[in-house]
Structure formats: C-alpha cells, structure tokens
C-alpha positions, 0 to 999 in steps of 0.5 A, spaced: 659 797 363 666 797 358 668 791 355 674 790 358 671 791 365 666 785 363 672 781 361 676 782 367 669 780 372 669 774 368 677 772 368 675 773 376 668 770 377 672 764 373 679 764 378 674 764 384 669 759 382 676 754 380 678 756 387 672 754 390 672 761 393 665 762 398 660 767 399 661 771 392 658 779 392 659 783 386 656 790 388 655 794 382 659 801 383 658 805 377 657 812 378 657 811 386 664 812 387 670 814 382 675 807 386 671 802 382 665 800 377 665 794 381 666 791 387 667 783 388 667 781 395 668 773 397 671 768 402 677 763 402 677 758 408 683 760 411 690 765 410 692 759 405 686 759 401 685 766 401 693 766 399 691 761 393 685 765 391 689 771 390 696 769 388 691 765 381 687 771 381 693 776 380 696 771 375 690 769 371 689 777 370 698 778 368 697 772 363 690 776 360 693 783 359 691 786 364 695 790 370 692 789 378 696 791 384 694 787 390 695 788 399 694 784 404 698 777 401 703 777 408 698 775 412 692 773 408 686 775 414 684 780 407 687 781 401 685 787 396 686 785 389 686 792 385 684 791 377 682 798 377 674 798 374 674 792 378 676 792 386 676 785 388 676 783 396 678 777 399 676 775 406 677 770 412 670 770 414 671 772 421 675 778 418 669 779 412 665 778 419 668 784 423 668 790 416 662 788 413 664 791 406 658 789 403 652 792 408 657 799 407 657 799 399 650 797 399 647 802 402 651 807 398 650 803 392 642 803 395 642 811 396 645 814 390 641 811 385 
C-alpha cells in the first residue's frame, strides 16, 4: 500500500469513527480489480447521517490534499465517495442490506488471491 493510500484510510477511518458511522468494512482490493486498492463499506442511521458523514468526509480529504468525487448526496439512500485508491461506500442499512457490496467484493477478493 502506497503512502498516500494510507494516509487517505486513515483521514477516512477518523471522519467515520467522528461521525459515528456504523458497521465499518474495508475490503483489501489491491491487484483484484483496477477501480480501487480499497474498498471501505459503512452505514449511517439515516439519509441525514449518511449525508453528515459524506459531506465531513469530502471536506476533510479537500482540507487534506487529496481530490475525491462523490454520487448519491440528493438522496443519501447511498453515497459513493471516490478518493481514487480509495472507494468509500455509505449506506442506509436497509440499502446496504439490499446490494450487499461486501458479500460480492469479498468473494472476489477471496478468489483472486
């Protein structure tokens, strides 16, 4: 894993243990797919957590350097956060239910290795 990778899980990690995200997954992608080296999967309460938790996540990662794009904000049911090595995943849990992004990622992490 590269520096700057490290650094952005980290600034990451700390905005969603300050936002007191839910159900934190980070799937290790590195050489599995070329979107991203990691996957970080996590829950808010509601539309306005989710919101909350991206808004302060694309802020923090601005004030630290490092570019992001981000989808889903209108409507908060699932915001991806795109900081390039690093793919960031926001749910509603009845929405996190319904994809279920970590069984499929997983087993395509499990299968590649």
């Amino acid at each position: 894993m590269k520096n700057t990778e490290d650094e952005i899980l980290k600034i990451i990690q700390k905005v969603l243990d300050d936002n007191k995200a839910e159900d934190i997954v980070v799937i290790d992608l590195q050489g599995k797919t070329t979107l991203a080296n990691q996957m970080v999967v996590v829950s808010g309460t509601s539309n306005r957590h989710v919101a909350s938790i991206a808004e302060k996540m694309v802020e923090t990662l601005k004030k630290s350097g490092y570019k992001s794009t981000v989808e889903g904000l209108e409507k908060a049911d699932w915001v991806l956060i795109d900081a390039f090595d690093v793919i960031v995943h926001i749910f509603r849990p009845e929405v996190r239910a319904f994809y279920n992004l970590e069984k499929m990622w997983q087993a395509v992490a499990a299968r590649r290795k």
